[in-house]
C-alpha beads as a LAMMPS data file, in Angstrom:
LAMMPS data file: protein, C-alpha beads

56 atoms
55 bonds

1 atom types
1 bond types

-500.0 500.0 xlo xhi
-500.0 500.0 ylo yhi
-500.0 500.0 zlo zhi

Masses

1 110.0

Atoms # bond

1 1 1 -396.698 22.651 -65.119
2 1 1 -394.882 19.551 -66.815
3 1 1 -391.933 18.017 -65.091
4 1 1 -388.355 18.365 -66.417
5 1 1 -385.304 15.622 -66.483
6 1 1 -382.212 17.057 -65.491
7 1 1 -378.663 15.955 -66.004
8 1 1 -378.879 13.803 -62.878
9 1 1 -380.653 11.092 -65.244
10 1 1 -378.278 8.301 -65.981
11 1 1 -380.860 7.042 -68.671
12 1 1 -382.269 3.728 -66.806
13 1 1 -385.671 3.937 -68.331
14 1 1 -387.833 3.965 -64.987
15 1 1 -389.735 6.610 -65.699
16 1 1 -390.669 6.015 -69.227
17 1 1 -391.739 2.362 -68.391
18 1 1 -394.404 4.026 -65.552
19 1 1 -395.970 6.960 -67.608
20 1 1 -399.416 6.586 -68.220
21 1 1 -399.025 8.948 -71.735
22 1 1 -396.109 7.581 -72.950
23 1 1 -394.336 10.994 -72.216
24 1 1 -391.045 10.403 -71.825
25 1 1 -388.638 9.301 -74.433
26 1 1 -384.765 8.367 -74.748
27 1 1 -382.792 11.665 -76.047
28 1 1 -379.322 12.181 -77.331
29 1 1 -377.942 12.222 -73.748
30 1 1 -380.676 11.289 -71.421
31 1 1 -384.715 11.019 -71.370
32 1 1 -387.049 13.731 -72.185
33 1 1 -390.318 14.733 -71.172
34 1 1 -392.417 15.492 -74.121
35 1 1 -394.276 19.052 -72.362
36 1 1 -397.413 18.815 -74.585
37 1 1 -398.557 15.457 -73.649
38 1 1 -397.020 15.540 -70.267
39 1 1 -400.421 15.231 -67.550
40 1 1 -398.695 16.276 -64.495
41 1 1 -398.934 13.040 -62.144
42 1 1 -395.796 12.752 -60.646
43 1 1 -395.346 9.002 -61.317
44 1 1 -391.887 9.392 -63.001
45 1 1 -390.907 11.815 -60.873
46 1 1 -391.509 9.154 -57.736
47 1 1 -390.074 6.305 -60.008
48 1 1 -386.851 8.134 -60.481
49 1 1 -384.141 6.451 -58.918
50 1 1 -381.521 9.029 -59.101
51 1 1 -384.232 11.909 -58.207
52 1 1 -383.570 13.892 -61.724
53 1 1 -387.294 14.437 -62.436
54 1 1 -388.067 17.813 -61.135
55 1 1 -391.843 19.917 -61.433
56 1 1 -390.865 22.518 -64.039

Bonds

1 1 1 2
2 1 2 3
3 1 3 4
4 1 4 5
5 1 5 6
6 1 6 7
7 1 7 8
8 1 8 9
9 1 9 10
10 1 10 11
11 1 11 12
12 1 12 13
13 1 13 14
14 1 14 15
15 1 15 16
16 1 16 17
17 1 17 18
18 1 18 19
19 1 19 20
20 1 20 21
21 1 21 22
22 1 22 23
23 1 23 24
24 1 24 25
25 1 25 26
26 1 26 27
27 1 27 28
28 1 28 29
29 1 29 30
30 1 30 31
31 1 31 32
32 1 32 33
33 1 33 34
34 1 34 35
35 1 35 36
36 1 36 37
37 1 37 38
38 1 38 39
39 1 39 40
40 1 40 41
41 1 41 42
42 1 42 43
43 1 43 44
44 1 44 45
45 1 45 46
46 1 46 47
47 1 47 48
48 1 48 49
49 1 49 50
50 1 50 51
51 1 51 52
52 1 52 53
53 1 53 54
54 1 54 55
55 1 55 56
């Protein structure tokens, strides 16, 4: 289960800064969570300041 960003991200950058994998990367619009290398612990999801990170 990898987490998803929603449209709630205003593309500040906290989460990519904290992932251990270097998951998360800026998209068109807002970050992304790359799924295959996502590990599932929750530190972006906490780091969030908006609270767009959601558990798929």
């Amino acid at each position: 289960m990898a987490y998803v960003i929603t449209d709630e991200c205003i593309s500040c950058g906290a989460c990519a800064g904290e992932c251990p994998v270097e998951a998360i990367a800026e998209g068109d619009s807002k970050y992304e969570i790359n799924a295959d290398a996502c590990i599932d612990c929750g530190t972006c999801e906490a780091t969030c300041p908006t609270g767009a990170i959601k558990a798929e």
